[in-house]
PDB file of N, CA, C and O in Angstrom:
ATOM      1  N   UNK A   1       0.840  -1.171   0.000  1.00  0.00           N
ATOM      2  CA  UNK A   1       0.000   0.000   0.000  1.00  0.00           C
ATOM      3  C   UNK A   1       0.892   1.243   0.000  1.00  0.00           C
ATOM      4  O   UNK A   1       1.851   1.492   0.730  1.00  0.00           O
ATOM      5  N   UNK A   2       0.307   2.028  -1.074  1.00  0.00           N
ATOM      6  CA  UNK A   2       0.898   3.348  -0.743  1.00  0.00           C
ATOM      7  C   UNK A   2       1.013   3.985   0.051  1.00  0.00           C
ATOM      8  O   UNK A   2       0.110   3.898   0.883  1.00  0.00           O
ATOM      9  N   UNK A   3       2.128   5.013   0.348  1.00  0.00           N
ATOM     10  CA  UNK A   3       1.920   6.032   1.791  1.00  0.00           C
ATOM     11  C   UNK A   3       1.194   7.329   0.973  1.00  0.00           C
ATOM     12  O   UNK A   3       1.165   7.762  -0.179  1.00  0.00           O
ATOM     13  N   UNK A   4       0.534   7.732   2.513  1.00  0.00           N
ATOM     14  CA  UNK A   4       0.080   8.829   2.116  1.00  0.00           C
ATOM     15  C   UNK A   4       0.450  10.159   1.761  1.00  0.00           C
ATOM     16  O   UNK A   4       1.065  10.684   2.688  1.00  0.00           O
ATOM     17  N   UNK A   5       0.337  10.764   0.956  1.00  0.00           N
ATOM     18  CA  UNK A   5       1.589  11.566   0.649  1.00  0.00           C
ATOM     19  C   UNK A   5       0.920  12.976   2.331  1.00  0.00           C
ATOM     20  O   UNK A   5      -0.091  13.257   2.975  1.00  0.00           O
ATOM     21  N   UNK A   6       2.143  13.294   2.229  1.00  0.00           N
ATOM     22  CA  UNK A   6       2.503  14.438   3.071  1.00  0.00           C
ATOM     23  C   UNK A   6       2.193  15.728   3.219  1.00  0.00           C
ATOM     24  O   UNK A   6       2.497  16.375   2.216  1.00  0.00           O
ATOM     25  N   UNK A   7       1.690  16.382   4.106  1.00  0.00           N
ATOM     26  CA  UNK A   7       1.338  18.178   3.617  1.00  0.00           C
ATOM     27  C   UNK A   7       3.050  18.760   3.998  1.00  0.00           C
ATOM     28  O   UNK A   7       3.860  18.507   4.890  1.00  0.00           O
ATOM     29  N   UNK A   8       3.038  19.406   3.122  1.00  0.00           N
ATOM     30  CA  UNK A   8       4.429  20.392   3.389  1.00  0.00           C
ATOM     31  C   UNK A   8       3.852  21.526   2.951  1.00  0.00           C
ATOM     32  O   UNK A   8       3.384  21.727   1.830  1.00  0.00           O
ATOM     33  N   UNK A   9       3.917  22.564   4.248  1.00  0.00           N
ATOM     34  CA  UNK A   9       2.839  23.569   4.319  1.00  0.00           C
ATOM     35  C   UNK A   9       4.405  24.906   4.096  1.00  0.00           C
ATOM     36  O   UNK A   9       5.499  24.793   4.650  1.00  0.00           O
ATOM     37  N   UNK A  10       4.041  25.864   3.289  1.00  0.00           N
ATOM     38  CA  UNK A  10       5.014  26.751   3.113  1.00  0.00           C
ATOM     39  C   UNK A  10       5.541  27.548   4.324  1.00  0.00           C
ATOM     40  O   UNK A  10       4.800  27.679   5.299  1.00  0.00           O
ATOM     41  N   UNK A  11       6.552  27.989   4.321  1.00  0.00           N
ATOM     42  CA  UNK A  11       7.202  28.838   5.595  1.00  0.00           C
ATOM     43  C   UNK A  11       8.311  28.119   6.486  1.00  0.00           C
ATOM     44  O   UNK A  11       9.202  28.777   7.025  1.00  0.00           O
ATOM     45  N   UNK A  12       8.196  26.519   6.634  1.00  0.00           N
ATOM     46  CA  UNK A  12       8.565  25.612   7.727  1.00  0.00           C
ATOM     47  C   UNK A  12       9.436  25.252   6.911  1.00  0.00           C
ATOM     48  O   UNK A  12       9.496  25.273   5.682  1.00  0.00           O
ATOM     49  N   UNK A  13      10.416  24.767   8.073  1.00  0.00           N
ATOM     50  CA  UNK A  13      11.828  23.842   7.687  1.00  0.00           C
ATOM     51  C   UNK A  13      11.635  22.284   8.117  1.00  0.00           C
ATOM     52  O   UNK A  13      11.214  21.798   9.166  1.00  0.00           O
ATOM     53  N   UNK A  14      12.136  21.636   6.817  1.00  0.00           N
ATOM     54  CA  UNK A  14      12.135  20.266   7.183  1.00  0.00           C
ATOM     55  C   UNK A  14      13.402  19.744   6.878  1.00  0.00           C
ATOM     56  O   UNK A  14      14.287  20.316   6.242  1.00  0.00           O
ATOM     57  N   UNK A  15      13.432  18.639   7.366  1.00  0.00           N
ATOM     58  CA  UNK A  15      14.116  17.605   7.314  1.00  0.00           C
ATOM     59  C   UNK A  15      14.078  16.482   6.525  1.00  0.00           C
ATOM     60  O   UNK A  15      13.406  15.542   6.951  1.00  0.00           O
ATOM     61  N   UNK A  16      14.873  16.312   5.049  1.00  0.00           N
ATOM     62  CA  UNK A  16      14.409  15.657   3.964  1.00  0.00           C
ATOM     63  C   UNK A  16      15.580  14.403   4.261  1.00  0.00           C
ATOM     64  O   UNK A  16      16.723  14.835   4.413  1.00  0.00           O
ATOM     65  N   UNK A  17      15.436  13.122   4.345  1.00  0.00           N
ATOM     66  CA  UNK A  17      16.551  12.547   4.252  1.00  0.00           C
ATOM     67  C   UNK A  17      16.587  10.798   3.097  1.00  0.00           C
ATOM     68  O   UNK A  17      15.446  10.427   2.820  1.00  0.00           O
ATOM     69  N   UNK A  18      17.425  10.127   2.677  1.00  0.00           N
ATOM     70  CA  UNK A  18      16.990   9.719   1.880  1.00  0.00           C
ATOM     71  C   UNK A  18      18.060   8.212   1.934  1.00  0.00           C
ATOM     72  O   UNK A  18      19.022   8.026   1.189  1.00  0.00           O
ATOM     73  N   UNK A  19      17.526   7.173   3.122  1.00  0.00           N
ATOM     74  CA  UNK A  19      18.508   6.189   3.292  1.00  0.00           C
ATOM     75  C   UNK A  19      17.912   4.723   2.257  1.00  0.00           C
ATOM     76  O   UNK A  19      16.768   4.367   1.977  1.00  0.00           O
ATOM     77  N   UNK A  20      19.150   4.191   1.926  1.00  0.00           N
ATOM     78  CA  UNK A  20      18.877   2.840   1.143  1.00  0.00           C
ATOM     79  C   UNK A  20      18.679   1.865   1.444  1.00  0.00           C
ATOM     80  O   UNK A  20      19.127   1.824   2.590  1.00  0.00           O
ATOM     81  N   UNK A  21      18.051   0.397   1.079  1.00  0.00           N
ATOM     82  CA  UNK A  21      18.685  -0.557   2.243  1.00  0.00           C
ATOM     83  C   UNK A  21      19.939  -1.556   1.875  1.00  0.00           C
ATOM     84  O   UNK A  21      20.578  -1.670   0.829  1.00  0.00           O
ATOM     85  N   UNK A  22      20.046  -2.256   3.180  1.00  0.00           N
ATOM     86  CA  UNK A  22      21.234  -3.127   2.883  1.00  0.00           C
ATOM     87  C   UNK A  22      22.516  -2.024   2.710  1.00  0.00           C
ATOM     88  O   UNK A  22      23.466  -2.553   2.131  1.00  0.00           O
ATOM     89  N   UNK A  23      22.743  -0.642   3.077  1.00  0.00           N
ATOM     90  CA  UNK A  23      24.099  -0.082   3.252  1.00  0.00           C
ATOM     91  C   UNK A  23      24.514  -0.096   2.245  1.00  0.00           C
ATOM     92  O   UNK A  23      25.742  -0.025   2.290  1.00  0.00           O
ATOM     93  N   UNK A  24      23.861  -0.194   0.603  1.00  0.00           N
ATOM     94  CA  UNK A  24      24.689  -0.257  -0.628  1.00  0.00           C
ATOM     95  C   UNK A  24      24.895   1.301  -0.394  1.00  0.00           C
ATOM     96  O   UNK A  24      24.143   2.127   0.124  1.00  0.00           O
ATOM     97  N   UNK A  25      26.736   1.489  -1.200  1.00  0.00           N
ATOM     98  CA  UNK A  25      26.929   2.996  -1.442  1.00  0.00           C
ATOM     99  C   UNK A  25      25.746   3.418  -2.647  1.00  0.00           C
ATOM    100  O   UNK A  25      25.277   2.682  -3.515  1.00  0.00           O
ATOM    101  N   UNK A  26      25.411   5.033  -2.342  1.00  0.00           N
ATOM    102  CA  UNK A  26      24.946   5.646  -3.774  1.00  0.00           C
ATOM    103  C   UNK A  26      25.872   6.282  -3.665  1.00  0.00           C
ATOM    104  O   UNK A  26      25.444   7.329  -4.151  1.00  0.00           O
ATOM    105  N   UNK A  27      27.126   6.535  -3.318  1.00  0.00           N
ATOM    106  CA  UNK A  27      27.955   7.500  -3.653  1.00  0.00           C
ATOM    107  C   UNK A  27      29.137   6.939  -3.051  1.00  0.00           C
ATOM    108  O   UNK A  27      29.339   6.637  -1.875  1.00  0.00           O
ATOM    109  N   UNK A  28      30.250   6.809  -4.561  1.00  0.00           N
ATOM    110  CA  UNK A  28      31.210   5.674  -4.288  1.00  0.00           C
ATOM    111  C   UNK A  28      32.404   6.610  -4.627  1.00  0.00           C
ATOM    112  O   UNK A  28      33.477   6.156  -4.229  1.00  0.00           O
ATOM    113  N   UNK A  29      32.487   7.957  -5.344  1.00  0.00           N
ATOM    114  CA  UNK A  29      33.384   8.762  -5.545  1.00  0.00           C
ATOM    115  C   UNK A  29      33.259   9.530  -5.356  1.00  0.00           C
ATOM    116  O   UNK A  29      32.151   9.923  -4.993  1.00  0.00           O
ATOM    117  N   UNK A  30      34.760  10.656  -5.508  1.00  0.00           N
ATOM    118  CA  UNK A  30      34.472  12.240  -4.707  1.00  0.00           C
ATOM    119  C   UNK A  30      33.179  13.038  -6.300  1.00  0.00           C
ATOM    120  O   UNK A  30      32.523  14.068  -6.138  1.00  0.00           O
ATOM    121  N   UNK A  31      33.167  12.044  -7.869  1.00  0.00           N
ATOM    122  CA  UNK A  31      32.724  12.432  -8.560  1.00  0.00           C
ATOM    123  C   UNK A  31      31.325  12.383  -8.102  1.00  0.00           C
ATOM    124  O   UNK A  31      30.738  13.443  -8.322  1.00  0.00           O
ATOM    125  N   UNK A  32      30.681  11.563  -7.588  1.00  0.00           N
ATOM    126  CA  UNK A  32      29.383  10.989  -7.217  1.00  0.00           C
ATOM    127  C   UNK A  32      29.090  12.312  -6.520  1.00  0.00           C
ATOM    128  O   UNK A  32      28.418  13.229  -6.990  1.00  0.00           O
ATOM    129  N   UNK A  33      29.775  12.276  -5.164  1.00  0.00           N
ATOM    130  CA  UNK A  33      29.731  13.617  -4.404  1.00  0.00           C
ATOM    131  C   UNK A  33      29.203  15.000  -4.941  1.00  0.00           C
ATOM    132  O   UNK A  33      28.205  15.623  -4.578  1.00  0.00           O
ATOM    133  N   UNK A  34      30.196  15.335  -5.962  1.00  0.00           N
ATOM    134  CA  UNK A  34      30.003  16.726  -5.875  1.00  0.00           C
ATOM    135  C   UNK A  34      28.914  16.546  -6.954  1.00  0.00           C
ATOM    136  O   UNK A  34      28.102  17.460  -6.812  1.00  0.00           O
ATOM    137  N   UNK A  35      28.431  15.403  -8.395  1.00  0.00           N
ATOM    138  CA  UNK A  35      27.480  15.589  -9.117  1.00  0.00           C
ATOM    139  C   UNK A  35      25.906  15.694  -8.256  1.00  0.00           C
ATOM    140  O   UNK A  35      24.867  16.101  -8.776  1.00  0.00           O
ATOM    141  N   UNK A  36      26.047  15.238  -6.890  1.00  0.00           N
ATOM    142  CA  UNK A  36      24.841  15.397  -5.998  1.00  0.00           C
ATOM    143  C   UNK A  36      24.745  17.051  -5.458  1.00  0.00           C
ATOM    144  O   UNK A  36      23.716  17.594  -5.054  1.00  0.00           O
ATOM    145  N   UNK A  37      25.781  17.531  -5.543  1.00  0.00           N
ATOM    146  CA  UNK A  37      25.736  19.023  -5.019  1.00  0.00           C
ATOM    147  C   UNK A  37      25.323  19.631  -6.394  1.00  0.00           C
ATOM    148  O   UNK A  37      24.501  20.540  -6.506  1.00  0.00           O
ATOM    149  N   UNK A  38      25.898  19.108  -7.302  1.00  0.00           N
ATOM    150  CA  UNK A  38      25.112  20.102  -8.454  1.00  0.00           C
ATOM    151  C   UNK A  38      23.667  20.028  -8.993  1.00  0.00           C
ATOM    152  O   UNK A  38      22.904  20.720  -9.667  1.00  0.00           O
ATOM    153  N   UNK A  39      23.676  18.954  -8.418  1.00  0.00           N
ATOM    154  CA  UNK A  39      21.941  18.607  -8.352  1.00  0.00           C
ATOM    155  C   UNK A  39      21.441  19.570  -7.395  1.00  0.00           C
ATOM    156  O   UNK A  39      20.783  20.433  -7.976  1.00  0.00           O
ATOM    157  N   UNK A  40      21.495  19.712  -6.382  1.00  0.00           N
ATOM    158  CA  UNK A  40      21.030  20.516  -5.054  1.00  0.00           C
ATOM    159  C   UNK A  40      21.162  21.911  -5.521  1.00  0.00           C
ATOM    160  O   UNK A  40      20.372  22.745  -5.079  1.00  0.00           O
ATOM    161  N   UNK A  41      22.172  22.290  -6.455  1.00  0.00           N
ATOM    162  CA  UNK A  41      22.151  23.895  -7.027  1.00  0.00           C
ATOM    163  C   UNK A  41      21.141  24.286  -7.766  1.00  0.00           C
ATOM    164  O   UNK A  41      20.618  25.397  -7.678  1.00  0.00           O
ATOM    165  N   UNK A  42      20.723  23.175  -8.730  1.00  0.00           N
ATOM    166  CA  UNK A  42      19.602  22.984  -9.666  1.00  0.00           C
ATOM    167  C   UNK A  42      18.944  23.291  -9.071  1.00  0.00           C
ATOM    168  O   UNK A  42      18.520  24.442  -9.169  1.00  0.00           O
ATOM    169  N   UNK A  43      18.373  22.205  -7.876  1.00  0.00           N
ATOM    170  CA  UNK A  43      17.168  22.286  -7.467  1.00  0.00           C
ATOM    171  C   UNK A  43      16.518  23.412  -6.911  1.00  0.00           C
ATOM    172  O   UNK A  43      15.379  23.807  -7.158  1.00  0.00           O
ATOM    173  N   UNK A  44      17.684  24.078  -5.832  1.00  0.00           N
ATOM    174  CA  UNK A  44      17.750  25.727  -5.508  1.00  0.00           C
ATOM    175  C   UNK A  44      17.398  26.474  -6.722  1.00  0.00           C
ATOM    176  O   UNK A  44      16.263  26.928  -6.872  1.00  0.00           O
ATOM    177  N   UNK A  45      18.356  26.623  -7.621  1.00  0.00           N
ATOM    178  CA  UNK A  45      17.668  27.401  -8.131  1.00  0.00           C
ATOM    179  C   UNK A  45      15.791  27.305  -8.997  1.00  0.00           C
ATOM    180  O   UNK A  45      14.815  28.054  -8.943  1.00  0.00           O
ATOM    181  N   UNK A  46      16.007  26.294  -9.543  1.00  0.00           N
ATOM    182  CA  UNK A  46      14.556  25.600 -10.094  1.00  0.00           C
ATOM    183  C   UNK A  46      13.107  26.049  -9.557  1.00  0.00           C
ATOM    184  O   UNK A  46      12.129  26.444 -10.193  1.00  0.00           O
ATOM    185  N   UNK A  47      13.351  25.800  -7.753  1.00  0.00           N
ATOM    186  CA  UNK A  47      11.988  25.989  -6.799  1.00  0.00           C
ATOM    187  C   UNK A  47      12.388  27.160  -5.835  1.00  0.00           C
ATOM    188  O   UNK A  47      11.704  27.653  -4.938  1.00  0.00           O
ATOM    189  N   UNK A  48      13.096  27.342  -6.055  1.00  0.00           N
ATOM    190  CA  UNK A  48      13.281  28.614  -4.882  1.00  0.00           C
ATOM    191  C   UNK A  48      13.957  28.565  -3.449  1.00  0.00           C
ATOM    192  O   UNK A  48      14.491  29.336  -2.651  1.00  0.00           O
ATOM    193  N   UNK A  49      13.558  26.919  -3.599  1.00  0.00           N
ATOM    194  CA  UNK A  49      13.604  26.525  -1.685  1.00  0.00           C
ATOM    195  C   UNK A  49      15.277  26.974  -1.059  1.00  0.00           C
ATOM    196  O   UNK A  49      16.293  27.159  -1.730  1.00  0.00           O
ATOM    197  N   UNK A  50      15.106  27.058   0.432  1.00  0.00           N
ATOM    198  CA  UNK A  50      16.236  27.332   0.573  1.00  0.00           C
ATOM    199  C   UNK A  50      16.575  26.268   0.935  1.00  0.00           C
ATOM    200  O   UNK A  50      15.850  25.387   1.398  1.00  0.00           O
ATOM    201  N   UNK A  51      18.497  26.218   0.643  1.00  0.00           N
ATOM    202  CA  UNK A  51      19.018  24.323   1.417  1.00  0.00           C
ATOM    203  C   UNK A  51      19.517  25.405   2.594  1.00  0.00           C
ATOM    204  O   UNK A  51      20.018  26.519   2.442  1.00  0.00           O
ATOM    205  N   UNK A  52      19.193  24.663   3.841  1.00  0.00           N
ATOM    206  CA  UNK A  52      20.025  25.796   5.068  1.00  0.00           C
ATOM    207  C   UNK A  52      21.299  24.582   5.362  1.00  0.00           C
ATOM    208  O   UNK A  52      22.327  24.951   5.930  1.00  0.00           O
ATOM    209  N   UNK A  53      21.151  23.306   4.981  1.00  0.00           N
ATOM    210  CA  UNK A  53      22.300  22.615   5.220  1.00  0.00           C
ATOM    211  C   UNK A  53      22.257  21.420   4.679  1.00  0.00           C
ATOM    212  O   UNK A  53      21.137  21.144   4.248  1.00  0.00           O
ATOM    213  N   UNK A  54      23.379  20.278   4.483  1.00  0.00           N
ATOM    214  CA  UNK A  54      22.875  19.071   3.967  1.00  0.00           C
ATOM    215  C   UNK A  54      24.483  18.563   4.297  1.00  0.00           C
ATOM    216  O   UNK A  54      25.542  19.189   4.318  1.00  0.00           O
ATOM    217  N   UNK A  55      24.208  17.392   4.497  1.00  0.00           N
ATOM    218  CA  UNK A  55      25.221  15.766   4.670  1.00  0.00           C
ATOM    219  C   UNK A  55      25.095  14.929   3.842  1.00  0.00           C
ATOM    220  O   UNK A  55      24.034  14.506   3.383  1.00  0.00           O
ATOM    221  N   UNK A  56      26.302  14.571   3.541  1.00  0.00           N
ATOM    222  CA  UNK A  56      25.593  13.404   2.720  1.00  0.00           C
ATOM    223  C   UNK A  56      26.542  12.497   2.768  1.00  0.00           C
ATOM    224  O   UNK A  56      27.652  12.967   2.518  1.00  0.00           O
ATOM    225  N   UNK A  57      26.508  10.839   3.105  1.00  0.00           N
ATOM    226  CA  UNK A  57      27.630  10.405   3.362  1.00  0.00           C
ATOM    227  C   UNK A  57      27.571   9.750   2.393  1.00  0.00           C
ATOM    228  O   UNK A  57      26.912  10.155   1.436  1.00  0.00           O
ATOM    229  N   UNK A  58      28.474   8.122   2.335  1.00  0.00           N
ATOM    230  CA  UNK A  58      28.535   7.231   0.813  1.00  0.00           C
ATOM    231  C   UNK A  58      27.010   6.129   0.911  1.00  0.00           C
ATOM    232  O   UNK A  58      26.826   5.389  -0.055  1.00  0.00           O
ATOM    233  N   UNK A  59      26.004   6.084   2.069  1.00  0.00           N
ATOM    234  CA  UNK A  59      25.086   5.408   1.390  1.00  0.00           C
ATOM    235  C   UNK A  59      23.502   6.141   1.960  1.00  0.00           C
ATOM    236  O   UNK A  59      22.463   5.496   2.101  1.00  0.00           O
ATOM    237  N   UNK A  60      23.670   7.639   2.225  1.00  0.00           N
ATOM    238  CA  UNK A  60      22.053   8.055   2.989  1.00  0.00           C
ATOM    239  C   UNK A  60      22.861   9.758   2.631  1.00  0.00           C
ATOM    240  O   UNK A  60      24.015  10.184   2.568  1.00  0.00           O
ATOM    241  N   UNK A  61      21.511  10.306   2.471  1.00  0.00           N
ATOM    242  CA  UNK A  61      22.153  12.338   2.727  1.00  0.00           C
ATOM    243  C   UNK A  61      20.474  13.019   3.292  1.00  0.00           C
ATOM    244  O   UNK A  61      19.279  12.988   2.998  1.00  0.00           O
ATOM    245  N   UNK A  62      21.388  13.572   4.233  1.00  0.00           N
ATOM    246  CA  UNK A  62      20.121  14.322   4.939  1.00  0.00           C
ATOM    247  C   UNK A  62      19.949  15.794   4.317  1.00  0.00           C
ATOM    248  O   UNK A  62      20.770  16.042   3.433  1.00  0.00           O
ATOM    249  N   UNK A  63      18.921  16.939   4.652  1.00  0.00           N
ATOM    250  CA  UNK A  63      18.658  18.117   3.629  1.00  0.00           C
ATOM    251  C   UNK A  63      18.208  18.875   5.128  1.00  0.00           C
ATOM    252  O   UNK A  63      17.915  18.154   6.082  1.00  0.00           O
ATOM    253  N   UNK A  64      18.189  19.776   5.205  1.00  0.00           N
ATOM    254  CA  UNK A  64      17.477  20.823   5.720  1.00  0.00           C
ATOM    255  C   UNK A  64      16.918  22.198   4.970  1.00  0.00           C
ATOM    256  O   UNK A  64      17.328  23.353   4.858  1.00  0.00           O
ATOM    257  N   UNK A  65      16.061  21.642   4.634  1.00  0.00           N
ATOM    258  CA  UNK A  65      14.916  23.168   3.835  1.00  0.00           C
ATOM    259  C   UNK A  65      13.911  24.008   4.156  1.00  0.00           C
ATOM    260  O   UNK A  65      12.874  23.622   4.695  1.00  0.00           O
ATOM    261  N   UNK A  66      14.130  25.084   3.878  1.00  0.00           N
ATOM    262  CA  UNK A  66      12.664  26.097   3.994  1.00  0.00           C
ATOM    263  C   UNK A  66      11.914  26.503   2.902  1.00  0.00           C
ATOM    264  O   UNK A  66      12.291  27.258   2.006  1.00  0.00           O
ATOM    265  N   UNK A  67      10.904  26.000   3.011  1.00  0.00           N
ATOM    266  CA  UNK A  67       9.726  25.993   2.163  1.00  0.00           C
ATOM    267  C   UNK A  67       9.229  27.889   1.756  1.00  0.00           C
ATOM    268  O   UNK A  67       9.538  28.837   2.478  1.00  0.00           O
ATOM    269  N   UNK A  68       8.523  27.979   0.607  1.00  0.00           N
ATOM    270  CA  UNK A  68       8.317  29.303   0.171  1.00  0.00           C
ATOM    271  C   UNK A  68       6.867  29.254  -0.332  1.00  0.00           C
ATOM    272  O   UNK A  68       6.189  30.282  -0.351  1.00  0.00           O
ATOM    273  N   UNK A  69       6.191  27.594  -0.901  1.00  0.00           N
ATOM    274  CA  UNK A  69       5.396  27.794  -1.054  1.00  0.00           C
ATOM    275  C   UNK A  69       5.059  25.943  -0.782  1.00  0.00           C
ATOM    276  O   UNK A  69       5.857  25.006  -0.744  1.00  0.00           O
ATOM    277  N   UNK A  70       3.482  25.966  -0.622  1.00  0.00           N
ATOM    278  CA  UNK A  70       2.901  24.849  -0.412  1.00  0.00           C
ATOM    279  C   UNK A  70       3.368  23.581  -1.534  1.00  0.00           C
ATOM    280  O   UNK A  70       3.402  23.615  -2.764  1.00  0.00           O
ATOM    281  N   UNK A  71       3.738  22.358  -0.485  1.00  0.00           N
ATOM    282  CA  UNK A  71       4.074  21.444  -1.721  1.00  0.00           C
ATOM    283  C   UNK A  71       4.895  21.267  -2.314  1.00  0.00           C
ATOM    284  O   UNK A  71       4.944  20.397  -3.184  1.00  0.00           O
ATOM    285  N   UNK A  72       6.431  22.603  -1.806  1.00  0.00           N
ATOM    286  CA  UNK A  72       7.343  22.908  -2.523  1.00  0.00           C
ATOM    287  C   UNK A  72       8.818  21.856  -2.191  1.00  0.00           C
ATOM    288  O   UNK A  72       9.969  22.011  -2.600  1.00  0.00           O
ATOM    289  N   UNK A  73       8.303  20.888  -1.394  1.00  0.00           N
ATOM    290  CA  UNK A  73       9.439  19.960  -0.415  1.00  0.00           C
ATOM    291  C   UNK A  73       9.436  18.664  -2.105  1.00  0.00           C
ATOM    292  O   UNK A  73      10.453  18.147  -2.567  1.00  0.00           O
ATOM    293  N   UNK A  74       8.218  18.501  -2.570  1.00  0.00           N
ATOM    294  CA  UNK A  74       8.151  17.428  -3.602  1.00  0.00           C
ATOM    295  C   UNK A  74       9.084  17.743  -4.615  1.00  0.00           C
ATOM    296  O   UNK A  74      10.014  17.092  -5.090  1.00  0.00           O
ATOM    297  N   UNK A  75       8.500  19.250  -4.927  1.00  0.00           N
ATOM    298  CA  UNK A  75       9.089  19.798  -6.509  1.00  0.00           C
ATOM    299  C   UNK A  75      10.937  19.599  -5.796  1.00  0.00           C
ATOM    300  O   UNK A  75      11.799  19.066  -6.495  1.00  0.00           O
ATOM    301  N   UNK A  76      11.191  20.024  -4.635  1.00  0.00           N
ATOM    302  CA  UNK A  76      12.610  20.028  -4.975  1.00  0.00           C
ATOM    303  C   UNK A  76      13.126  18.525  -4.450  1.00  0.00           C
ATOM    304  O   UNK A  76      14.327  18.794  -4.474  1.00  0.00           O
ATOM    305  N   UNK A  77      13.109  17.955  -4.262  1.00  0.00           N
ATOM    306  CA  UNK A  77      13.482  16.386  -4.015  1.00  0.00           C
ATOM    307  C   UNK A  77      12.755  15.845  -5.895  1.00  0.00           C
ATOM    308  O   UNK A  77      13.700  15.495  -6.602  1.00  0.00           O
ATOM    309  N   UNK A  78      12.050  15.803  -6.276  1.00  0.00           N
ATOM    310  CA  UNK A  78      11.584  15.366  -7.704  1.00  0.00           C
ATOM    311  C   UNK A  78      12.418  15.727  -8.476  1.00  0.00           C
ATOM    312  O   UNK A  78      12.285  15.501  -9.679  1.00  0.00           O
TER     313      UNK A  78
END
């Protein structure tokens, strides 16, 4: 069964994080690395959202964002 999707109400900071199972790396080089930060620039710029911080190790990366408008947590993780 599906989950239900989520309200992400504009103004609030969340906590986006995104672990695998079984500990496989998604990120096995320093190339892997930084092509995930240029993703995150995209995405900034794309939706607006702000990143106030992010981790990301070789198999999970956490996000901290502030929302600008309703719904806006999907568009930038999508």
């Amino acid at each position: 069964m599906a989950r239900a999707k989520r309200s992400a109400d504009r103004g609030l900071i969340y906590h986006v994080l995104n672990h695998v199972n079984g500990r496989i790396p998604i990120f096995e080089s320093d190339e892997d690395f930084q092509a995930f930060e240029r993703l995150l620039e995209e995405a900034v710029t794309r939706t607006g959202t702000e990143l106030l911080a992010f981790c990301v190790l070789h198999d999970h990366w956490h996000l901290a964002v502030k929302t600008h408008e309703d719904g806006e947590v999907s568009r930038f993780v999508g």
